[in-house]
N, C-alpha and C positions, 0 to 999 in steps of 0.2 A: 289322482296322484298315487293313491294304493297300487293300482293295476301294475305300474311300471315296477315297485317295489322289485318282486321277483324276478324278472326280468335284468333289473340292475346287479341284483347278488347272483344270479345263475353267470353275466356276462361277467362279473369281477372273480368269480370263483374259477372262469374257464380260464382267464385269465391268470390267477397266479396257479394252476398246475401246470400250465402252460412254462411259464417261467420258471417253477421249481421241479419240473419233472426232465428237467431239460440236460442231456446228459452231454461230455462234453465231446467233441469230436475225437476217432483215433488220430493220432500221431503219425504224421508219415515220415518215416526213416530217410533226411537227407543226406545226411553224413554219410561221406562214402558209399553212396546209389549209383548206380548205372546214369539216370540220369544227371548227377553232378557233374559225373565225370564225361560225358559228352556236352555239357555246359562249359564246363570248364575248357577243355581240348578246343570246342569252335570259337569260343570267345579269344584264346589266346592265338589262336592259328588269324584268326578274321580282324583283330584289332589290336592287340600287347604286342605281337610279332612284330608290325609294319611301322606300329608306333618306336618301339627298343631298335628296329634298323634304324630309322631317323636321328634318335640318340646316338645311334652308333657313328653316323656322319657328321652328325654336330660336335661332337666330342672330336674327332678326326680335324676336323676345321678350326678349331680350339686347342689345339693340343699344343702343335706349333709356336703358337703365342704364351699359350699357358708354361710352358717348356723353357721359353726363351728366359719368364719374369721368374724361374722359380732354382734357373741354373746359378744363381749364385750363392744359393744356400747350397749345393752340391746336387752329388748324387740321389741323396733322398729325396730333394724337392722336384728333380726330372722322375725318379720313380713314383713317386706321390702322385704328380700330375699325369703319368702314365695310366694309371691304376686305375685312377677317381676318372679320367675323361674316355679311354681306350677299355682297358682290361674286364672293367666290371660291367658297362656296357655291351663288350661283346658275348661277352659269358651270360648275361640274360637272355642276348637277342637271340645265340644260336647254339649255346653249351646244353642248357637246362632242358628237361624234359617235360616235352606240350603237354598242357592244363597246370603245372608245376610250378605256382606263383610263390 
């Protein structure tokens, strides 16, 4: 039972230099990298894009009705419903500039 002694403290000692010598990895510089910004540009080109066109159509088919329920509060409720179904919609789908969430 001696024999293993040493054996135990050399394998607990490997052990915590192991863990306290352990330094921490560098940092890689996301923010504003080359590679963010080709993340960002295909992800919006390949899925935000086609998804905010869809929006845009839904809105469109919505608008008409939405329009109809909001014209008797007046002008502001047909611009309101303008804005929130049409305007702001199109301005993300195709105003803003790619990777520009």
């Amino acid at each position: 039972m001696r024999a293993h002694r040493p054996a135990r403290f050399l394998a607990s000692l490997a052990a915590a230099a192991l863990l306290f010598s352990a330094a921490p990895a560098a940092a890689i510089e996301w923010e504003g990298s080359t590679a963010e910004n080709i993340l960002a540009k295909t992800i919006d080109a390949a899925i935000v894009r086609p998804l905010a066109s869809v929006r845009v159509v839904l809105g469109g088919i919505l608008a008409v009705p939405a329009m109809i329920l909001a014209s008797p509060s007046g002008k502001e409720g047909i611009d309101g419903a303008y804005e929130v179904l049409l305007s702001q919609p199109i301005e993300y789908a195709f105003a803003r500039e790619l990777g520009d969430f």
